[in-house]
Rosetta silent file (secondary structure, phi, psi, omega in degrees, C-alpha in Angstrom):
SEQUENCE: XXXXXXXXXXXXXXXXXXXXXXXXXXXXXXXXXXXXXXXXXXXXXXXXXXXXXXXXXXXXXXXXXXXXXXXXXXXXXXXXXXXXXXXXXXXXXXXXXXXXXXXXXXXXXXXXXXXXXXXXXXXXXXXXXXXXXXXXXXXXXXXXXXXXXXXXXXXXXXXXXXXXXXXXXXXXXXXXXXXXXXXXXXXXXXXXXXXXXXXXXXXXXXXXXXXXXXXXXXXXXXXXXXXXXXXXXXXXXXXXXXXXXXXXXXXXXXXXXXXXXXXXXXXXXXXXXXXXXXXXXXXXXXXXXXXXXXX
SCORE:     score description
SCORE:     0.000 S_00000001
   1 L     0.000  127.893  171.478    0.000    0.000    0.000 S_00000001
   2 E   -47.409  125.807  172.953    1.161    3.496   -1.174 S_00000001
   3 E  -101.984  114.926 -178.942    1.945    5.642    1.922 S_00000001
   4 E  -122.120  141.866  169.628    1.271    9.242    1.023 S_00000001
   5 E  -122.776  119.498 -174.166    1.511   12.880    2.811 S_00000001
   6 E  -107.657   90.289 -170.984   -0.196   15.601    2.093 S_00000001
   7 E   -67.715  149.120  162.766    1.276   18.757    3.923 S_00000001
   8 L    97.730   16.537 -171.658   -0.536   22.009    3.743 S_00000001
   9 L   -94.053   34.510  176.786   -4.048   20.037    4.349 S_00000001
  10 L  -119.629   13.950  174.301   -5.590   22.555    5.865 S_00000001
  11 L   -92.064 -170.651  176.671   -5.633   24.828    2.850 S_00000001
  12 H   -48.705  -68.312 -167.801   -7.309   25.692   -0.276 S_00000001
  13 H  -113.368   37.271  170.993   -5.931   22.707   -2.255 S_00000001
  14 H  -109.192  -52.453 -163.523   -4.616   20.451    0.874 S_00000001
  15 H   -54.012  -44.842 -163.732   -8.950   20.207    2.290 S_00000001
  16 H   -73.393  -47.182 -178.919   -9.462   19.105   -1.823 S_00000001
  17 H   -39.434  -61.403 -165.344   -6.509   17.108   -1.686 S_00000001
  18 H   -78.931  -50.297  153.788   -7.436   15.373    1.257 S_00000001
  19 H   -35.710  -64.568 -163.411  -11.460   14.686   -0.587 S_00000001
  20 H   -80.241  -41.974  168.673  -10.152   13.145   -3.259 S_00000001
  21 H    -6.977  -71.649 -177.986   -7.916   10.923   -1.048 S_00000001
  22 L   -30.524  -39.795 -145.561  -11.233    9.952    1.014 S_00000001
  23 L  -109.560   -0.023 -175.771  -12.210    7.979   -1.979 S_00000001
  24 L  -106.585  108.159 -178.365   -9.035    5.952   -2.333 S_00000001
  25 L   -54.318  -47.689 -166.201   -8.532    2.468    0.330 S_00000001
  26 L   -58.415  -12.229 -174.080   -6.158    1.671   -1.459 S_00000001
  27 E  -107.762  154.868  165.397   -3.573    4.795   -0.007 S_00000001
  28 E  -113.781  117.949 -170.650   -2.915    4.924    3.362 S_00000001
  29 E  -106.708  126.300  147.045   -2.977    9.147    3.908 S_00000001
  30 E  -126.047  140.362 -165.291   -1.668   11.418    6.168 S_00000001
  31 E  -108.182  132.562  174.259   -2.996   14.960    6.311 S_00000001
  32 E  -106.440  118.868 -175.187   -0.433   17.846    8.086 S_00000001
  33 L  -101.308  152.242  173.040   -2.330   20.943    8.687 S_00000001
  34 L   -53.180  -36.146  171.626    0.265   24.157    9.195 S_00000001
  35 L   -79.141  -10.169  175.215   -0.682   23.158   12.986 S_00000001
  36 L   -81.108  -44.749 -167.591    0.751   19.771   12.469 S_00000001
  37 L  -122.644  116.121  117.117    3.762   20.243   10.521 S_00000001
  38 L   -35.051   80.839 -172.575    6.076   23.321   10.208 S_00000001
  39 L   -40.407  -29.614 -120.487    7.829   22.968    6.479 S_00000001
  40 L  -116.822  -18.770  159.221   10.098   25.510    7.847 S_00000001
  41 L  -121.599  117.105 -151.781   11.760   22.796   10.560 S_00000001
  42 H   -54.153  -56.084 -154.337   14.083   20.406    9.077 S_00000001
  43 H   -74.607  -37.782 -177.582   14.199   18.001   12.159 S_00000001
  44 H   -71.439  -22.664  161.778    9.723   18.074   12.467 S_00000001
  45 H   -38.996  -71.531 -170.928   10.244   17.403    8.509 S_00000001
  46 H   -71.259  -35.330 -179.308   12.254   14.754    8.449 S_00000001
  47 H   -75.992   -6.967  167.609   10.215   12.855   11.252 S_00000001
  48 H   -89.144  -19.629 -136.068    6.931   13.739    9.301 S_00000001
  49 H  -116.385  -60.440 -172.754    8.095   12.726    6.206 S_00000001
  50 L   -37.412  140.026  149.128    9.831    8.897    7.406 S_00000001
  51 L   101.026  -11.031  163.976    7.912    5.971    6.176 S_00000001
  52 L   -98.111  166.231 -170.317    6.142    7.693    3.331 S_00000001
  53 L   -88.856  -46.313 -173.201    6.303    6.680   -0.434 S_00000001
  54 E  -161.009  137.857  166.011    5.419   10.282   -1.980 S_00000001
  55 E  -101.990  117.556  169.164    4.698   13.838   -0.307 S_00000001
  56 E   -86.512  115.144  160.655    1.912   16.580   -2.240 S_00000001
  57 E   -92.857   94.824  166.781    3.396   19.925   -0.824 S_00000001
  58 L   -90.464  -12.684  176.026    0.445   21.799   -0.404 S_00000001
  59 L   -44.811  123.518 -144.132    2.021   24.162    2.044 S_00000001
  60 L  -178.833  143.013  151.881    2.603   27.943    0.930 S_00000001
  61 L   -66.785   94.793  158.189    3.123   31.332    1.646 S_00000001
  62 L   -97.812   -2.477 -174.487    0.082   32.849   -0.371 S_00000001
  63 L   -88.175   58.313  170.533   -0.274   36.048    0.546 S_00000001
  64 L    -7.350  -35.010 -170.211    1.937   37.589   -2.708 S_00000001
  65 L   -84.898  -62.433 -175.176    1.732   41.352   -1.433 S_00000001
  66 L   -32.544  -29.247 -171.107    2.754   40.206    2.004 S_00000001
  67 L   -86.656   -0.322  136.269    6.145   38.560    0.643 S_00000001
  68 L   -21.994  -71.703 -162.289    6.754   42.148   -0.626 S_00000001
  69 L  -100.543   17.205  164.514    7.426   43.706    2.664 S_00000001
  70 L  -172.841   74.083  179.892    8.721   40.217    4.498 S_00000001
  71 L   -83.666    2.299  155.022   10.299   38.330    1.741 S_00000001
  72 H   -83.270  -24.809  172.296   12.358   36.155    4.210 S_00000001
  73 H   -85.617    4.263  172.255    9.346   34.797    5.459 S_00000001
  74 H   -82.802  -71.205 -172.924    7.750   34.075    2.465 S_00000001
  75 H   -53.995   -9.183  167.602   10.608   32.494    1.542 S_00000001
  76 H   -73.211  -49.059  169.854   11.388   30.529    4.656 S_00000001
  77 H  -100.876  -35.932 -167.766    8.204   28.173    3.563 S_00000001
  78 H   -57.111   -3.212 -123.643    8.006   29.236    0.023 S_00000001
  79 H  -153.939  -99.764  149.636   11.284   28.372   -0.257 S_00000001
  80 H   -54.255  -20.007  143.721   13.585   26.404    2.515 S_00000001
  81 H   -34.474  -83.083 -173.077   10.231   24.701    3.165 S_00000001
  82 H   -69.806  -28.152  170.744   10.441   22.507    0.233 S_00000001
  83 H   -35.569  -42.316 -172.390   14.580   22.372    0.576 S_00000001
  84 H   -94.392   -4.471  155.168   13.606   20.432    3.806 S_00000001
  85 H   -86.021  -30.857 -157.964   11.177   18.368    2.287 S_00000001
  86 H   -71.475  -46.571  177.840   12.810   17.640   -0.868 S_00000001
  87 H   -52.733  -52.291  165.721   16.001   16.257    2.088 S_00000001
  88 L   -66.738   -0.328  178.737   13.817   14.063    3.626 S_00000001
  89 L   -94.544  -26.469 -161.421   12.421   12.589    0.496 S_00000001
  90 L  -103.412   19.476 -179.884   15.927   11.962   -0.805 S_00000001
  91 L  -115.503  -60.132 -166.638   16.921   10.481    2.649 S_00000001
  92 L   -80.825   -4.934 -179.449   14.055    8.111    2.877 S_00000001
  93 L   148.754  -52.224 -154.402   13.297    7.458   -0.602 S_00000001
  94 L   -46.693  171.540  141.947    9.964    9.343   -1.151 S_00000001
  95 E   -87.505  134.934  171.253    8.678   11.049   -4.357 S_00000001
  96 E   -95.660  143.935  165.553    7.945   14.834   -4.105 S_00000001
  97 L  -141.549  150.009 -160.728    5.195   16.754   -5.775 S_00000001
  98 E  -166.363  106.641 -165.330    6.026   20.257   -4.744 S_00000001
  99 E   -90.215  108.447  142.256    3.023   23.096   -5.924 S_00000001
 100 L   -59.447 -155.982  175.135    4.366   26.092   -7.610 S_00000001
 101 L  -167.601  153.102  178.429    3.179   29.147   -9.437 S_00000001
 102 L   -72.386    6.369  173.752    3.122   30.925  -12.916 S_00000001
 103 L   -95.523   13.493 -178.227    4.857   33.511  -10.850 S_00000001
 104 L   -79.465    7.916 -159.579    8.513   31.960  -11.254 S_00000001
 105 L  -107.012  167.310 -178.763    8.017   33.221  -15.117 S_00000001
 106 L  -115.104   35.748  144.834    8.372   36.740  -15.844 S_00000001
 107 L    71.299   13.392 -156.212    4.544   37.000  -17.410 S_00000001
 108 L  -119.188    0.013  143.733    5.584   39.323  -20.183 S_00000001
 109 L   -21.331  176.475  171.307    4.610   36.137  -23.470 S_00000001
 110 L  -131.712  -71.132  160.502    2.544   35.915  -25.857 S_00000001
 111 L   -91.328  154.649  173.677    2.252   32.301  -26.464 S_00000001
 112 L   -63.732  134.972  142.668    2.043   29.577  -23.125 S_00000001
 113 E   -25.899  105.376  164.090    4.882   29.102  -21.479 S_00000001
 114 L   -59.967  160.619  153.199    6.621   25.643  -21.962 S_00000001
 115 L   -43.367  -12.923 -168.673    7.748   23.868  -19.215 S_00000001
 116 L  -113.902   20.565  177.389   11.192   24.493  -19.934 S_00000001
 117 L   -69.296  160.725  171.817   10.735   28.064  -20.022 S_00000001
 118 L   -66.146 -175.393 -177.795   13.813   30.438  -18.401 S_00000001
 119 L  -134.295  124.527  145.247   12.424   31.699  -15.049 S_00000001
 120 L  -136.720   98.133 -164.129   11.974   35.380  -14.399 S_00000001
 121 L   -81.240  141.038 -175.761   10.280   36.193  -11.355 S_00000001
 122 L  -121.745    5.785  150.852    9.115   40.086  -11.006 S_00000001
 123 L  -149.812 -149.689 -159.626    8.334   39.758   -7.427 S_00000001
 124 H   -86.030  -41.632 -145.816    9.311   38.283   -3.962 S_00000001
 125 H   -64.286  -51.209  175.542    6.417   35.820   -4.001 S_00000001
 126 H   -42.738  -34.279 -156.126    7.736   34.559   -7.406 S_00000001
 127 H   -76.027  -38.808  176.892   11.466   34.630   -6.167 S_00000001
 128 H   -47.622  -57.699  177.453   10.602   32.320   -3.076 S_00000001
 129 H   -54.084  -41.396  164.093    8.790   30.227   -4.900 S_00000001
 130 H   -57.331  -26.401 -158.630   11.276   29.840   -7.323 S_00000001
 131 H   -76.721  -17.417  166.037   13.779   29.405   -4.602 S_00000001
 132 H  -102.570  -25.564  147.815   11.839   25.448   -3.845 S_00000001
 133 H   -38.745  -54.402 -167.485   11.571   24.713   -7.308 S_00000001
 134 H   -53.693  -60.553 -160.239   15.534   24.655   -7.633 S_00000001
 135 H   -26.429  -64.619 -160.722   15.763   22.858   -4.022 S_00000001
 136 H   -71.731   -1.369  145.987   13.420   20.475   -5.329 S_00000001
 137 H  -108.721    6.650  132.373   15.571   19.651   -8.646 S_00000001
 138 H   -63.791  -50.520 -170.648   18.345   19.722   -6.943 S_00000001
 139 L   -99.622  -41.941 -151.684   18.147   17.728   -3.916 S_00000001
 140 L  -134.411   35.014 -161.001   15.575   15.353   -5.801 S_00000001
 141 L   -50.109  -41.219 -155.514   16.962   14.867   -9.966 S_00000001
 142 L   -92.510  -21.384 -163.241   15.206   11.379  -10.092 S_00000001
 143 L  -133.804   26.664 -169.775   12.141   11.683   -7.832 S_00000001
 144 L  -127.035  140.554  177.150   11.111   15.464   -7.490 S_00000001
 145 E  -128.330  146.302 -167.468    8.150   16.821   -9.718 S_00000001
 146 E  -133.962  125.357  172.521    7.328   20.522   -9.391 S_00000001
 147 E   -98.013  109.730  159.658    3.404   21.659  -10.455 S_00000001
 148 E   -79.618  128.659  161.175    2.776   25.249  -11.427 S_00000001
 149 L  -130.680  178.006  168.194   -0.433   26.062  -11.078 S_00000001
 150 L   179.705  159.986 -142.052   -2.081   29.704  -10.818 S_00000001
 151 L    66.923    5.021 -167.211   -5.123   31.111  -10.785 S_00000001
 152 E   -20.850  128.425  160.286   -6.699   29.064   -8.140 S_00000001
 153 E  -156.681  132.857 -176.828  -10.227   29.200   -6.824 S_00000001
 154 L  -149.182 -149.964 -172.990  -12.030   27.002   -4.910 S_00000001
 155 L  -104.586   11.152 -176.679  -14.646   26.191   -2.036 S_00000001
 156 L  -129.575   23.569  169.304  -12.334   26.377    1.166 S_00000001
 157 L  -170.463 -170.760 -175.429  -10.255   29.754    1.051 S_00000001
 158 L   -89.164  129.966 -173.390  -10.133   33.056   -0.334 S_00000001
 159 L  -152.093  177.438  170.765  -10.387   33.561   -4.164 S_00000001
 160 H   -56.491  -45.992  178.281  -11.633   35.153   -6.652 S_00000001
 161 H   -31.185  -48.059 -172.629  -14.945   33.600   -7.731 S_00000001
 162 H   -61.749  -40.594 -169.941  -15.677   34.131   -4.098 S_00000001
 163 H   -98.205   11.292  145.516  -15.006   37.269   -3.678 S_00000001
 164 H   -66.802  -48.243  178.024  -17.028   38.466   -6.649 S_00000001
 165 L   -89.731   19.352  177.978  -19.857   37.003   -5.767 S_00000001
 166 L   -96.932  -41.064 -178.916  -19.359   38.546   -2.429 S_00000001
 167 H   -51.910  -26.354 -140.895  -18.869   42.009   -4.169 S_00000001
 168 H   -77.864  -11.566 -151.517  -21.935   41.157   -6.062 S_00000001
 169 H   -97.709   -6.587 -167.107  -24.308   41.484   -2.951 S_00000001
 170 L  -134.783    7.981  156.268  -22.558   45.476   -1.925 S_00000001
 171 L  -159.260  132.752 -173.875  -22.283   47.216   -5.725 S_00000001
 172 L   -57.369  -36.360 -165.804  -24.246   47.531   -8.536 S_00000001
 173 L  -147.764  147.681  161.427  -21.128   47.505  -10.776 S_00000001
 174 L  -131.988  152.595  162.958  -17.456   45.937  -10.304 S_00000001
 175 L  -100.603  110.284 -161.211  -14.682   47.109  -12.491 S_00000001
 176 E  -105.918  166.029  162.081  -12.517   44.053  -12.990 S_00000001
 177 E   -86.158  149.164 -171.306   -9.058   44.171  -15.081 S_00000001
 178 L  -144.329   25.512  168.640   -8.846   42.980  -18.453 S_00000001
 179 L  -108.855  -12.665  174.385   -5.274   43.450  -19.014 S_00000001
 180 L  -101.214  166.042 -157.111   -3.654   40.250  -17.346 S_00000001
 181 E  -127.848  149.484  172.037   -4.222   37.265  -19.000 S_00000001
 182 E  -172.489 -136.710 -155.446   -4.239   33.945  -17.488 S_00000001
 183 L  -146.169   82.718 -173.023   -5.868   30.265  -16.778 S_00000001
 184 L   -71.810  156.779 -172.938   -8.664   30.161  -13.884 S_00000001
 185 E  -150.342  131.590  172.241   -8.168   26.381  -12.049 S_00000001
 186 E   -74.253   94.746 -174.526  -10.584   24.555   -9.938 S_00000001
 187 H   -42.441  -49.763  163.581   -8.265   23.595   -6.973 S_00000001
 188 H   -36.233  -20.370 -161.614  -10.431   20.569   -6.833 S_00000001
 189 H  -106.390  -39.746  179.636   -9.689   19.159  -10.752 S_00000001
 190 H   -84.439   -0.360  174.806   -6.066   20.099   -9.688 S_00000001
 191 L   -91.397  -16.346 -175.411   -6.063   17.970   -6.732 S_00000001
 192 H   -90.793   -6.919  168.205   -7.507   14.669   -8.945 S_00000001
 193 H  -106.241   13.492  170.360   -4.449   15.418  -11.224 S_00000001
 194 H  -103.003   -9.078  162.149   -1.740   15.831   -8.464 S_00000001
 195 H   -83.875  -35.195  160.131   -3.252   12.453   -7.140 S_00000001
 196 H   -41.981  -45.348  174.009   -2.963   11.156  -10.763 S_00000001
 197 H   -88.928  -12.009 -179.735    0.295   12.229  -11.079 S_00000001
 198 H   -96.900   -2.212  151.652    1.980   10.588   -7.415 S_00000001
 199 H   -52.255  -84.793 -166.712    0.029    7.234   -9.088 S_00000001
 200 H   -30.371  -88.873 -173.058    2.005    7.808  -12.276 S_00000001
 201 H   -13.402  -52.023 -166.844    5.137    8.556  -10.086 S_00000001
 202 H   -96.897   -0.207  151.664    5.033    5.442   -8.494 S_00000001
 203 H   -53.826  -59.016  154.207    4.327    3.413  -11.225 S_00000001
 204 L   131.814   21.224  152.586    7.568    4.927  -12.728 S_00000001
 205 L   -80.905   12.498  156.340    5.452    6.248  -15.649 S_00000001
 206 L  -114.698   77.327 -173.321    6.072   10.039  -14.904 S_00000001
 207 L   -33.780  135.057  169.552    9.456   11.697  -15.488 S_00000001
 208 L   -56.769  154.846  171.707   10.519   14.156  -12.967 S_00000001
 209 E   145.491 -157.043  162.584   10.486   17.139  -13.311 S_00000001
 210 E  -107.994  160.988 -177.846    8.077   20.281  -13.960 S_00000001
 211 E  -145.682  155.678  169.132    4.436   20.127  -15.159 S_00000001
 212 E  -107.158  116.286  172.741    1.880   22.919  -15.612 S_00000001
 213 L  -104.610  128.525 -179.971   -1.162   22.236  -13.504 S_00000001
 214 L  -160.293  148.429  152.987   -3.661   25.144  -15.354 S_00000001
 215 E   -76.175  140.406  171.828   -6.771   24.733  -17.159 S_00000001
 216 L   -93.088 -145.566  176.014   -6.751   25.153  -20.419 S_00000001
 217 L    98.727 -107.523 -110.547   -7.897   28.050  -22.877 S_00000001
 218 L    89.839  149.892  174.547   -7.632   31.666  -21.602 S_00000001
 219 E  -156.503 -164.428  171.494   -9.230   34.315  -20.034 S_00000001
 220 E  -119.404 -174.550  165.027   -9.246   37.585  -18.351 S_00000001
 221 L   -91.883  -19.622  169.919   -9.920   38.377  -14.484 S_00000001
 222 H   -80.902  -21.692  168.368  -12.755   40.708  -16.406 S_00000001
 223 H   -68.341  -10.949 -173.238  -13.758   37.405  -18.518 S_00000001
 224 H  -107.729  -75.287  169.367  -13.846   35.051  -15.284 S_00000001
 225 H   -27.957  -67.682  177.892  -16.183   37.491  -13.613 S_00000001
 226 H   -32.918  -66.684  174.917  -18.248   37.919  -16.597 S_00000001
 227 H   -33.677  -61.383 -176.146  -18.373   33.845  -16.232 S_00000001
 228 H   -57.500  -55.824 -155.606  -18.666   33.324  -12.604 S_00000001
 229 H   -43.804  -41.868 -138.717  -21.743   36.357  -12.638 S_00000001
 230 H   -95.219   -5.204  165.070  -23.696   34.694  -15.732 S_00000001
 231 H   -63.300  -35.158 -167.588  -22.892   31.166  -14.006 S_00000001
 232 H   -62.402  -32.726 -164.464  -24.187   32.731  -10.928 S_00000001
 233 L    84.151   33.774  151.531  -27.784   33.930  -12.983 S_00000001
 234 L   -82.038  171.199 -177.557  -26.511   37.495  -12.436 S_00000001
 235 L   -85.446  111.150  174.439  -26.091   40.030  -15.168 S_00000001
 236 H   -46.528  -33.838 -169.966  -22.504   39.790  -16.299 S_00000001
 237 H   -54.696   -5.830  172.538  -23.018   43.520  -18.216 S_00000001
 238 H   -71.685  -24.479 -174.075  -22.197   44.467  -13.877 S_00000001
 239 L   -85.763  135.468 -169.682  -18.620   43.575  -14.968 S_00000001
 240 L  -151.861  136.165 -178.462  -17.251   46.641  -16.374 S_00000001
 241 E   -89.090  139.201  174.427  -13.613   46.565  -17.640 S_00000001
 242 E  -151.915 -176.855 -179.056  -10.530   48.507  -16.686 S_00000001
 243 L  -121.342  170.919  163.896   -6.878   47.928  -16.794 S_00000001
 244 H   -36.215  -38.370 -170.913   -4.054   47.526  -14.058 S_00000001
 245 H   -77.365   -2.303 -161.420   -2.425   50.727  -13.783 S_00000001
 246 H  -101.648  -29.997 -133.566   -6.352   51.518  -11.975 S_00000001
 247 L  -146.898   55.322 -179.436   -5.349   48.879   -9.181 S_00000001
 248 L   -75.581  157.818  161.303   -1.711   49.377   -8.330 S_00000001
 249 L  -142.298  170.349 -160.377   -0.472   46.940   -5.472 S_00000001
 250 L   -52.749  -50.079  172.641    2.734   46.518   -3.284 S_00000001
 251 L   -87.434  158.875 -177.928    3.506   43.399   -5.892 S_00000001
 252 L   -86.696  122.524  173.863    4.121   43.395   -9.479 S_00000001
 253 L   -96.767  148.212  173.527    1.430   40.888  -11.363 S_00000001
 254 L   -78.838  149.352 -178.156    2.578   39.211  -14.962 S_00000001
 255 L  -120.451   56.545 -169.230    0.088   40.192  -17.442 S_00000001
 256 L  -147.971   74.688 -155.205    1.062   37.286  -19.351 S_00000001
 257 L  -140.578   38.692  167.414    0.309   33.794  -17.050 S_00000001
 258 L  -104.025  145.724 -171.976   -0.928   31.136  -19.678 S_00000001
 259 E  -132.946  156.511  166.530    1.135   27.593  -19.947 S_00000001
 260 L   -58.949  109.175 -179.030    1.602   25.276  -21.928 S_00000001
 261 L   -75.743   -6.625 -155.939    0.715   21.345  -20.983 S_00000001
 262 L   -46.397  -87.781  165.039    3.023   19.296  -23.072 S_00000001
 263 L    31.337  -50.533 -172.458    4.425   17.442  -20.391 S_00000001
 264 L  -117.537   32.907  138.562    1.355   15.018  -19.396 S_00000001
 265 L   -49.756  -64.483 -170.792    1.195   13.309  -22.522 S_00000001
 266 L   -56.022   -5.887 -164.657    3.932   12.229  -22.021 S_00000001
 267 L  -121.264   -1.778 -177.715    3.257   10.884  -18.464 S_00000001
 268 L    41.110   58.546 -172.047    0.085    9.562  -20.185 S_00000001
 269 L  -138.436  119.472  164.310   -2.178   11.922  -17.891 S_00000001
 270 L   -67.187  151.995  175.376   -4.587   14.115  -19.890 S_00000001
 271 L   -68.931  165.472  171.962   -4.112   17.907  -18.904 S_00000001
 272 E   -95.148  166.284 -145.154   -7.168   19.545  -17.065 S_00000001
 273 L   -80.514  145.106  133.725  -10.208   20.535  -18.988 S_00000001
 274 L     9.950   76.475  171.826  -10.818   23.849  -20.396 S_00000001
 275 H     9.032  -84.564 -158.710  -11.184   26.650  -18.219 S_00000001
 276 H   -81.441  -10.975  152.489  -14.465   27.377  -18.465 S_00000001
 277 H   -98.707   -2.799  168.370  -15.697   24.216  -18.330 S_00000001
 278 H   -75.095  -21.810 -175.262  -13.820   23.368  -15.214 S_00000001
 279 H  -108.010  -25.610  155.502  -15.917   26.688  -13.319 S_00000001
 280 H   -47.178  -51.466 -155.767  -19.276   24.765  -15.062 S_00000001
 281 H   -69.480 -101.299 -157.424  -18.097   21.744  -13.285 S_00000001
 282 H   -28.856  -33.138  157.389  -17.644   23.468   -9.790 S_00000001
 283 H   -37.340  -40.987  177.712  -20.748   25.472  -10.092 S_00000001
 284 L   -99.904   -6.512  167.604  -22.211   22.064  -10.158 S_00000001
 285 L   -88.748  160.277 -167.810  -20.817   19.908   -8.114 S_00000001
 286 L  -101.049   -2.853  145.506  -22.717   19.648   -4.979 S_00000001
 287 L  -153.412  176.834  -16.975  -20.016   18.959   -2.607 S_00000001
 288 L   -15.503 -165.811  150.432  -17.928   20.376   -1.027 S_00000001
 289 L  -143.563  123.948  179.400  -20.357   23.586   -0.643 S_00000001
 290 L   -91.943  167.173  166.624  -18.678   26.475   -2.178 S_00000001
 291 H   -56.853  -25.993  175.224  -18.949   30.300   -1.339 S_00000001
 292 H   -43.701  -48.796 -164.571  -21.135   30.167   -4.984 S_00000001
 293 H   -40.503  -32.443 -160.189  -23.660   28.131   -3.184 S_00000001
 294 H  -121.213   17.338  169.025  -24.929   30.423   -1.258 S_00000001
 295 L   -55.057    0.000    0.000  -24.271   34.088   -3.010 S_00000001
């Protein structure tokens, strides 16, 4: 029996993580909540870590602005977090899956970003983050996989969808941006292909390495409003477009954050679905219960 640990289950994508888990006998799971585990101590690491087969890092720094103005502490979990996982995986054995972001890129494409793109991070959140990707191809050449995802929203933390349809109930009009470009992702759809992919791992049919977990397609954050509203039965025409330069913040955003999928042919794992039919699916599934449910 597969032993697997999923740090960071007290999140976004660790509570999804930890659903689809629920449906499999066959793993024997342990979930580390931020109160369980500390990424950020090597010795509480290594003794969470002994005795498993493959570790899902959902654990993160997410708060992007914050790692502006205390970029060692983003980077102490963003960062030395996975260094000290990636050591205990290569001391005992394990497989790594280690969740990234489209911010290690420097967002300034055209076309998606292969996997093999250079890395140019334009802010601290990015830099951290980048700083456990190396760790984790370093420390881990044969048995470390690194997942970018980005755009996240789901039914257990703060995101957008949610907080649209929070907006939706206190102003007659929101002015969303329609200058970055990107991939909205159902944390849920990315948790049944980061469970997909630590199968593949231990089968030995899934090279190390990086993969882009994104939906595919495109959007905007004003076309993903427009969506969630007319998913919602609201009028999307409430969505009113503006650009970035309206909405400065402490961090720099890419306005460029769509990737590229090759990668999980080749691991003989279809990529996740289509944007916009991945925020159909979550509108509709009936559990968890998302913040949609009840807008």
């Amino acid at each position: 029996m597969t032993r697997l640990l999923v740090t960071g289950a007290g999140g976004m994508l660790g509570r999804d993580l930890v659903a689809v888990l629920a449906a499999r006998p066959d793993l024997k799971v342990t979930a580390a909540t931020r109160a369980d585990l500390d990424i950020t101590d090597p010795t509480a690491v290594d003794a969470a870590v002994a005795g498993h087969d493959v570790v899902i890092n959902a654990a993160a720094w997410t708060n992007v602005d914050g790692a502006e103005t205390d970029e060692a502490a983003a980077t102490a979990v963003n960062g030395a977090g996975p260094a000290n996982l990636a050591a205990a995986c290569a001391t005992g054995g394990a497989r790594l899956i280690q969740v990234s972001t489209d911010y290690v890129l420097a967002g300034d494409a055209h076309t998606p970003y292969p996997e093999d793109a250079p890395t140019a991070p334009i802010n601290a959140y990015g830099r951290g983050k980048l700083v456990g990707e190396q760790a984790v191809a370093r420390l881990l050449p044969d048995t470390g996989y690194v997942v970018r995802t980005a755009w996240l929203y789901g039914a257990h933390g703060p995101n957008f969808v949610a907080t649209m349809l929070r907006l939706a109930t206190q102003r007659e009009h929101l002015d969303v941006v329609d200058d970055q470009h990107g991939q909205p992702t159902w944390s849920y759809a990315l948790a049944e292909r980061l469970v997909a992919l630590a199968d593949a791992a231990v089968a030995g049919s899934a090279a190390p390495g990086v993969y882009h977990g994104t939906c595919a397609g495109q959007t905007t954050w004003y076309g993903l409003a427009r969506a969630t509203f007319a998913l919602a039965g609201l009028d999307p025409d409430r969505i009113r477009p503006t650009t970035s330069d309206r909405y400065p913040r402490p961090a720099a955003r890419p306005a460029y954050s769509v990737l590229g999928h090759s990668r999980w042919a080749a691991a003989g794992l279809p990529p996740l679905p289509d944007w916009h039919t991945s925020l159909v699916d979550a509108f509709d599934s009936p559990a968890p219960p998302a913040p949609w449910k009840v807008a």
